[in-house]
C-alpha positions in Angstrom: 20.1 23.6 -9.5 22.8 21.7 -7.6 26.4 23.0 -8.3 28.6 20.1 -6.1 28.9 16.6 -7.2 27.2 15.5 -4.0 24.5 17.5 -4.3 23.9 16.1 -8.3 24.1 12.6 -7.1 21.4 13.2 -4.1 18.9 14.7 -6.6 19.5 11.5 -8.9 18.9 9.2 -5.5 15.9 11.5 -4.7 14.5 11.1 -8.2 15.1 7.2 -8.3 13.7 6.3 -4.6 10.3 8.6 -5.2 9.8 6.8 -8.2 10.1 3.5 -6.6 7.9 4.5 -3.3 5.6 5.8 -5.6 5.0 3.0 -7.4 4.9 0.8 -4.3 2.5 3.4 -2.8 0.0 3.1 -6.3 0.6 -0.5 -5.7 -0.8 -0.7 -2.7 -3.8 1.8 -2.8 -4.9 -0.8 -6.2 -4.9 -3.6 -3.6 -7.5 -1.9 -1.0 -9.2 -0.6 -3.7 -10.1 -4.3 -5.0 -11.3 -5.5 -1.4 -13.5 -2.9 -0.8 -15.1 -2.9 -4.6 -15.6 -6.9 -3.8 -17.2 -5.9 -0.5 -19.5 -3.2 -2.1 -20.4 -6.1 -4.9 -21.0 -8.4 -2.2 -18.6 -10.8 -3.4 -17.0 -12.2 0.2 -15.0 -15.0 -1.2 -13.2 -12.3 -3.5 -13.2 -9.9 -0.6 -11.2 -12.4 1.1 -8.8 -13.8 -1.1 -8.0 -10.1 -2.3 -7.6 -9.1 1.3 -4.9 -11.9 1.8 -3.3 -10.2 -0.9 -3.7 -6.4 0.3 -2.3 -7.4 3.9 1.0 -8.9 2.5 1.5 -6.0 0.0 0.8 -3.5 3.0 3.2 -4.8 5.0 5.9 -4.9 2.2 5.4 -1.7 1.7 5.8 -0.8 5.4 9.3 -3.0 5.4 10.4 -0.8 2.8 9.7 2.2 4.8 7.3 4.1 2.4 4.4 4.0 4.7 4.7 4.5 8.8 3.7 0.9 10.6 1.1 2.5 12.4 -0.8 3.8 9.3 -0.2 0.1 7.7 -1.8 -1.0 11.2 -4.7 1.1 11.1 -5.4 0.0 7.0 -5.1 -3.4 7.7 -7.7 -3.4 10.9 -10.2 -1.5 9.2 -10.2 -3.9 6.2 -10.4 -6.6 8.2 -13.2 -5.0 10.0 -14.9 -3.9 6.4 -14.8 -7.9 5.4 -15.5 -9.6 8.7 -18.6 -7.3 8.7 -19.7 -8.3 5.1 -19.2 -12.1 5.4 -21.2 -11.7 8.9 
């Protein structure tokens, strides 16, 4: 356990920000999950209107630094991929 002040006050910043990039993170993963469920359904319309959705929340959560750019880059092309193969 910390004994300084500083030390008691970076566990506390620690404990807030994880919570916070974990929830973004959880956030995220529920948005993929729904475009690729529509995709497996068949469902292209909701494919696409949930994949609007997924590529906006996936580069929030890049702007907040939880995930690196390049993995938000290589998410987003490969749903893109996933959908423009279904709707073709």
């Amino acid at each position: 356990m910390a004994n300084c002040k500083s030390a008691l006050k970076r566990l506390r910043q620690n404990a807030k920000r994880r919570a916070r990039n974990r929830y973004w993170k959880s956030t995220m993963r529920t948005a993929v999950k729904k475009v690729r469920k529509a995709v497996g359904d068949g469902n292209v319309e909701a494919a696409k209107t949930n994949l609007g959705a997924a590529v906006k929340l996936i580069g929030h959560v890049c702007s907040k630094g939880v995930i690196h750019k390049n993995t938000a880059s290589r998410q987003i092309s490969r749903l893109m991929k996933l959908v423009n193969r279904a709707e073709a």
